[in-house]
py3Dmol code that shows the C-alpha trace and the ligand (Angstrom):
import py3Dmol

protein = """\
ATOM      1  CA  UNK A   1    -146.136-121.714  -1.268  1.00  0.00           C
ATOM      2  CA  UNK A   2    -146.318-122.456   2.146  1.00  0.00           C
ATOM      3  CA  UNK A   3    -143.391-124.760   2.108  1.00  0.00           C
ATOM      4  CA  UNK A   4    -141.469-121.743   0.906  1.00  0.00           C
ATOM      5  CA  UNK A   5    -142.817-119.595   3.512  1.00  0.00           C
ATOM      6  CA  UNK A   6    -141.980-121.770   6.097  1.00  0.00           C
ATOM      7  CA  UNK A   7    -138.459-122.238   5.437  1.00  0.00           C
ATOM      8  CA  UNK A   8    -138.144-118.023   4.936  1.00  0.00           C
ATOM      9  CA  UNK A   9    -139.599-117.748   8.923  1.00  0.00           C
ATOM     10  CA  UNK A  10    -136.920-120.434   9.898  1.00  0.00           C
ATOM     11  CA  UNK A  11    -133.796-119.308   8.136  1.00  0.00           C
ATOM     12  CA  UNK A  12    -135.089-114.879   9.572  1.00  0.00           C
ATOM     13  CA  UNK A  13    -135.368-116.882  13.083  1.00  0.00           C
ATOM     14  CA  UNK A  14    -131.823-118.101  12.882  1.00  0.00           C
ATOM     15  CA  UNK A  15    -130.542-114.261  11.543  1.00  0.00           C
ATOM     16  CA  UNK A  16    -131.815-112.879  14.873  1.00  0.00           C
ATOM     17  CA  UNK A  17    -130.712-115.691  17.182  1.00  0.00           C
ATOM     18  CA  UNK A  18    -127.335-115.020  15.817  1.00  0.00           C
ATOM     19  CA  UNK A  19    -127.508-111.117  16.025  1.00  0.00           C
ATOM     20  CA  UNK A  20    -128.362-111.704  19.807  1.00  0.00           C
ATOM     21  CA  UNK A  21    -125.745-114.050  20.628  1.00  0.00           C
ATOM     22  CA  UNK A  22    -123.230-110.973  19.768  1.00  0.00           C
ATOM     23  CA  UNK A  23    -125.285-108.069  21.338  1.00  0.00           C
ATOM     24  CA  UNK A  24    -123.532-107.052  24.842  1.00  0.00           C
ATOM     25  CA  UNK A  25    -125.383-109.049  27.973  1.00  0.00           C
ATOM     26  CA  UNK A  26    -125.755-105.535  29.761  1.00  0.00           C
ATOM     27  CA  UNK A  27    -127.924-104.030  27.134  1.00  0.00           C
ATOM     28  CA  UNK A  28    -130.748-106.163  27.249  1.00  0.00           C
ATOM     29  CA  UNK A  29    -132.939-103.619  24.756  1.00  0.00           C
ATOM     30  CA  UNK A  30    -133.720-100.685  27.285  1.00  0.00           C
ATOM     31  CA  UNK A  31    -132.233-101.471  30.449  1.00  0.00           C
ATOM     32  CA  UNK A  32    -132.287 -97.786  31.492  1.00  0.00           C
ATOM     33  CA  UNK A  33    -135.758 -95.531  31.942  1.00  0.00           C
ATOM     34  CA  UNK A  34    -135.971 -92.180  33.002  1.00  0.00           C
ATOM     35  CA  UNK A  35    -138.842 -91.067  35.451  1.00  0.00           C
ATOM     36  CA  UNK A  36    -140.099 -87.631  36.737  1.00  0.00           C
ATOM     37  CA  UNK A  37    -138.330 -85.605  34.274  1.00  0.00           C
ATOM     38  CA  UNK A  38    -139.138 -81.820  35.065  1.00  0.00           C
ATOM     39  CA  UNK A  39    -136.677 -78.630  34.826  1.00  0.00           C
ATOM     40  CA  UNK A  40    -136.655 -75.612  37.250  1.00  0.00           C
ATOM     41  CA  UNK A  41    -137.367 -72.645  34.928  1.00  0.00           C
ATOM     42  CA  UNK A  42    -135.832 -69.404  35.896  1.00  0.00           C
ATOM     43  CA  UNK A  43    -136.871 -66.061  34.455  1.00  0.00           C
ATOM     44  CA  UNK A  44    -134.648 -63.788  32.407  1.00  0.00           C
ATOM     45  CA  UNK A  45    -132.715 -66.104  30.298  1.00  0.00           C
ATOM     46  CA  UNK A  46    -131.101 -67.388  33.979  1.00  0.00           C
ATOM     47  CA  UNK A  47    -129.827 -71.311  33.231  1.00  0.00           C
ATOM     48  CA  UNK A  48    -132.209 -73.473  34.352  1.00  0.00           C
ATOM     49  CA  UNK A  49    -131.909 -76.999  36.164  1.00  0.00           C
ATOM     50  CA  UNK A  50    -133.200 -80.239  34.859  1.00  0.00           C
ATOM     51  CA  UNK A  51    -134.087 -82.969  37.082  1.00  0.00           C
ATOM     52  CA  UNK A  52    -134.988 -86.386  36.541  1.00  0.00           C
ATOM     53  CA  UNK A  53    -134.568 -90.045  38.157  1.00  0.00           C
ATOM     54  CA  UNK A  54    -132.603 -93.029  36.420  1.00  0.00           C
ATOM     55  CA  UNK A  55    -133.851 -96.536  36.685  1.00  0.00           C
ATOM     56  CA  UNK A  56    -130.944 -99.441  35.508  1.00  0.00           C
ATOM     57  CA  UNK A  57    -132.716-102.539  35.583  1.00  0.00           C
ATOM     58  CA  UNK A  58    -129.839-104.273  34.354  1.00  0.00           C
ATOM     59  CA  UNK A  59    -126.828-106.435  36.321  1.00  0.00           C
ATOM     60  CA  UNK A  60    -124.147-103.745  35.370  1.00  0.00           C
ATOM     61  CA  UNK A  61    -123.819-100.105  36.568  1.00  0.00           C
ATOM     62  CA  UNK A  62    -124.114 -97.708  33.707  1.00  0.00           C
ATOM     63  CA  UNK A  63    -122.793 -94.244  33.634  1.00  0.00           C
ATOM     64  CA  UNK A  64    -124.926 -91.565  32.291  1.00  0.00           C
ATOM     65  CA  UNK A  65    -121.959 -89.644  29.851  1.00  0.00           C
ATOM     66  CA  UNK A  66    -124.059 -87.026  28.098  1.00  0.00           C
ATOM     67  CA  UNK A  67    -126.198 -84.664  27.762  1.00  0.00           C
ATOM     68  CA  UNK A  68    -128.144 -82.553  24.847  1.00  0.00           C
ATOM     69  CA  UNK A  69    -130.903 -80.693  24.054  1.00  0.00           C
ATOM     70  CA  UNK A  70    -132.444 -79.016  21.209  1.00  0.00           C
ATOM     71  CA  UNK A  71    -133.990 -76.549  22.861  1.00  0.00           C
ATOM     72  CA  UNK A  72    -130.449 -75.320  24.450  1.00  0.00           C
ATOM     73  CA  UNK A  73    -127.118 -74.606  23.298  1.00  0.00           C
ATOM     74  CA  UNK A  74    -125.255 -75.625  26.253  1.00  0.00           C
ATOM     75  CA  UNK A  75    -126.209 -78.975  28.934  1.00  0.00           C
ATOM     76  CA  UNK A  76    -123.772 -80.059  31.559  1.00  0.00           C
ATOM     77  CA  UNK A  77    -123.676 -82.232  34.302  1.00  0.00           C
ATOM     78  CA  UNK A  78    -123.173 -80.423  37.223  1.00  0.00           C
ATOM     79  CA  UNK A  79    -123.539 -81.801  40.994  1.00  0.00           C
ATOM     80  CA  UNK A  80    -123.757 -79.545  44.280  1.00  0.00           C
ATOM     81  CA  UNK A  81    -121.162 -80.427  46.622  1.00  0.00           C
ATOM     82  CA  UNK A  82    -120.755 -78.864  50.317  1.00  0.00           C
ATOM     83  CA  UNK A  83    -117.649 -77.124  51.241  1.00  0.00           C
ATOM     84  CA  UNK A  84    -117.504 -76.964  55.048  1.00  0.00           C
ATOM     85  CA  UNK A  85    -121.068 -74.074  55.318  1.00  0.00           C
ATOM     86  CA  UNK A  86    -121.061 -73.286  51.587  1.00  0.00           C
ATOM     87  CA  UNK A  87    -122.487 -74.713  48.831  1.00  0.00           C
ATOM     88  CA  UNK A  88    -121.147 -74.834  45.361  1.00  0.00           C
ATOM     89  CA  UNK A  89    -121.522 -76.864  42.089  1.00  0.00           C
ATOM     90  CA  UNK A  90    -119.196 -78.433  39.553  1.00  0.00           C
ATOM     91  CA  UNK A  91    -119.243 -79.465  36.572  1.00  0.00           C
ATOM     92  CA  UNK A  92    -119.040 -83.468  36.154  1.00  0.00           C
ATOM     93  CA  UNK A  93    -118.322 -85.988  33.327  1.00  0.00           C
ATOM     94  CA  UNK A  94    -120.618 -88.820  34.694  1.00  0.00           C
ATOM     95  CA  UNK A  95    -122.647 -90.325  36.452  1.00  0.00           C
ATOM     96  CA  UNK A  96    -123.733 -93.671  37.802  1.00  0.00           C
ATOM     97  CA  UNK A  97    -126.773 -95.480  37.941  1.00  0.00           C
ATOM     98  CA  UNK A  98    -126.187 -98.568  39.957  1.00  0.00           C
ATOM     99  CA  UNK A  99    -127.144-102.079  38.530  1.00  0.00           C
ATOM    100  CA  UNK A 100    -130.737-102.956  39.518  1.00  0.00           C
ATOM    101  CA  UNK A 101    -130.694 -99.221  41.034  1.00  0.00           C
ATOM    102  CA  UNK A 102    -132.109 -95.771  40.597  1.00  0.00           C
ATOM    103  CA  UNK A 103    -129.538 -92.616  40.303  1.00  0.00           C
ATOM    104  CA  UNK A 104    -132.087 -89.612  41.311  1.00  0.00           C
ATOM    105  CA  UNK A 105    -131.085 -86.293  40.026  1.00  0.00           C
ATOM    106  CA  UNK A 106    -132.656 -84.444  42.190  1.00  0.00           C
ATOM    107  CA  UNK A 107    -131.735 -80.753  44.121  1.00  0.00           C
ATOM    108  CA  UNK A 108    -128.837 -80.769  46.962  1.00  0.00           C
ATOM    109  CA  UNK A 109    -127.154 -83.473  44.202  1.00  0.00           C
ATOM    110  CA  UNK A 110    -126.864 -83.728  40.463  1.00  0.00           C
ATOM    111  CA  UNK A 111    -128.548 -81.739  38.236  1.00  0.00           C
ATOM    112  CA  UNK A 112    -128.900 -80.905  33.930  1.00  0.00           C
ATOM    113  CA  UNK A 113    -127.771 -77.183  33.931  1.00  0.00           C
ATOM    114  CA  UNK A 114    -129.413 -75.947  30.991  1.00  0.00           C
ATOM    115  CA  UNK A 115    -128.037 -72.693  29.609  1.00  0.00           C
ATOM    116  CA  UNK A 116    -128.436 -70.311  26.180  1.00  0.00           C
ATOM    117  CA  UNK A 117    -132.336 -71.104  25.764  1.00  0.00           C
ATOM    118  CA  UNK A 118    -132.408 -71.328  21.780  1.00  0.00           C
ATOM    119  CA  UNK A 119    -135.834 -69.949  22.027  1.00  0.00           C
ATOM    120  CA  UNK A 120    -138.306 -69.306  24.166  1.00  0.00           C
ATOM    121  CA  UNK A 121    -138.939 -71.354  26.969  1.00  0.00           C
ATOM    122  CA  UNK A 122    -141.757 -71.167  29.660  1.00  0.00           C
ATOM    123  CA  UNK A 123    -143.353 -72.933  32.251  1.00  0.00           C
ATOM    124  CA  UNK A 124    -145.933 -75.365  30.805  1.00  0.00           C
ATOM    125  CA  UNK A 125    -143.673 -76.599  28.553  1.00  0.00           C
ATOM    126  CA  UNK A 126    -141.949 -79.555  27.431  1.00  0.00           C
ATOM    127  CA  UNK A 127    -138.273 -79.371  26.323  1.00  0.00           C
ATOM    128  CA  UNK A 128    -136.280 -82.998  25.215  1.00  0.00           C
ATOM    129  CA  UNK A 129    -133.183 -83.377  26.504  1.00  0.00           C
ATOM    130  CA  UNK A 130    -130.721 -86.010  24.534  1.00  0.00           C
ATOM    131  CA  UNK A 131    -129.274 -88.574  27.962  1.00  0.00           C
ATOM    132  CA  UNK A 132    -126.753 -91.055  26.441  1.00  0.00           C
ATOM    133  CA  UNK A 133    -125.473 -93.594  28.729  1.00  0.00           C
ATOM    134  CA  UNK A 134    -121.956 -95.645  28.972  1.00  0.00           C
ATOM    135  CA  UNK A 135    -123.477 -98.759  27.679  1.00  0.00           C
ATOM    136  CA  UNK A 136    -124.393 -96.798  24.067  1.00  0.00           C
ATOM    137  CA  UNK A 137    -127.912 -96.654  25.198  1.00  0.00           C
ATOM    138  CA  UNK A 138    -129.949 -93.079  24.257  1.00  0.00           C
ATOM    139  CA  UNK A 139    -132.983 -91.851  26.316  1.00  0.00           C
ATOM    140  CA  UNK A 140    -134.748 -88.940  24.233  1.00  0.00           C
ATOM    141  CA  UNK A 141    -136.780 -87.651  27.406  1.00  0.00           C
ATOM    142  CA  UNK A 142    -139.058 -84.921  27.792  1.00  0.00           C
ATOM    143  CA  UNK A 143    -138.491 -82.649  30.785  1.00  0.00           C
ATOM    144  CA  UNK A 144    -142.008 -80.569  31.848  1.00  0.00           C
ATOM    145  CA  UNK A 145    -141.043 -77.767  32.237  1.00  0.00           C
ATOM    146  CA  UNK A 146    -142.066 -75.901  35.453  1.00  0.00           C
ATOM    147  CA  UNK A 147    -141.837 -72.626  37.696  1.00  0.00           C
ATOM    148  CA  UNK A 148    -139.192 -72.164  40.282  1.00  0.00           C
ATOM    149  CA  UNK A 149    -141.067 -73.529  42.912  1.00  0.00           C
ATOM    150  CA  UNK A 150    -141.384 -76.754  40.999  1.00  0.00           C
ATOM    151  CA  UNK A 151    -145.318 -75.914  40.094  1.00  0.00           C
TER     152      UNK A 151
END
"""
ligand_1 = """\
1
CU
Cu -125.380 -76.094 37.951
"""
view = py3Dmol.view(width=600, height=400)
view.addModel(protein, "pdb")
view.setStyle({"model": 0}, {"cartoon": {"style": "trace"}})
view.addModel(ligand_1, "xyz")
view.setStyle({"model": 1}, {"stick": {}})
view.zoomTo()
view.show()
């Protein structure tokens, strides 16, 4: 019996030395965290903007690619850029987190632009929104949700 049980802990040892010999070096099981995840609520169904720093503690820059959440129908990526004295946003299909880095989205540069609340949202709280990154990682992270001036 416990010559058999031995041999079964060697041969599983072996199945996951092999399986991580073939995973990608960059991936390193959760290189990527999110931190300070919060969204500026708005009232009367206005979209609302989600915050939130990115921490890559890996040796390769990841792109953040997408964004979801259940609790809207629409997320984008959008990032305020300055035109001269005005101020406008766009809509943008990534973003990087540098290797060994933090990418803050934070106001006067990226932000989540939450729109078409699926139900009721408030401030207090907590919506999850889906962030999948370049590398094929997923962060499901929950965003507090607060009032407009960030309370
Ligand atoms: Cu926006």
């Amino acid at each position: 019996m416990t010559k058999n049980f031995k041999s079964l802990t060697v041969s599983l040892g072996c199945v996951f030395g092999t399986l991580a010999a073939f995973a990608p070096a960059a991936h390193a099981a959760g290189a990527l965290s999110a931190q300070d995840a919060w969204v500026r609520w708005l009232p009367n169904d206005l979209p609302a903007a989600g915050y939130v720093t990115l921490k890559n503690e890996g040796d390769q820059p990841v792109n953040l690619v997408g964004v979801s959440s259940d609790a809207y129908g629409m997320v984008m990526l959008h990032q305020t850029v300055s035109n001269g004295s005005t101020q406008k946003m766009v809509m943008v299909d990534k973003a990087t987190v540098p290797a060994h880095g933090t990418l803050a989205i934070a106001p006067g540069g990226y932000h989540l632009m939450l729109e078409k609340a699926k139900h009721k949202i408030a401030p207090g709280d907590t919506v999850n929104v889906k962030l999948q990154f370049s590398d094929g990682e997923t962060l499901e992270t929950p965003f507090a949700v607060k009032s407009p001036s960030g309370q």
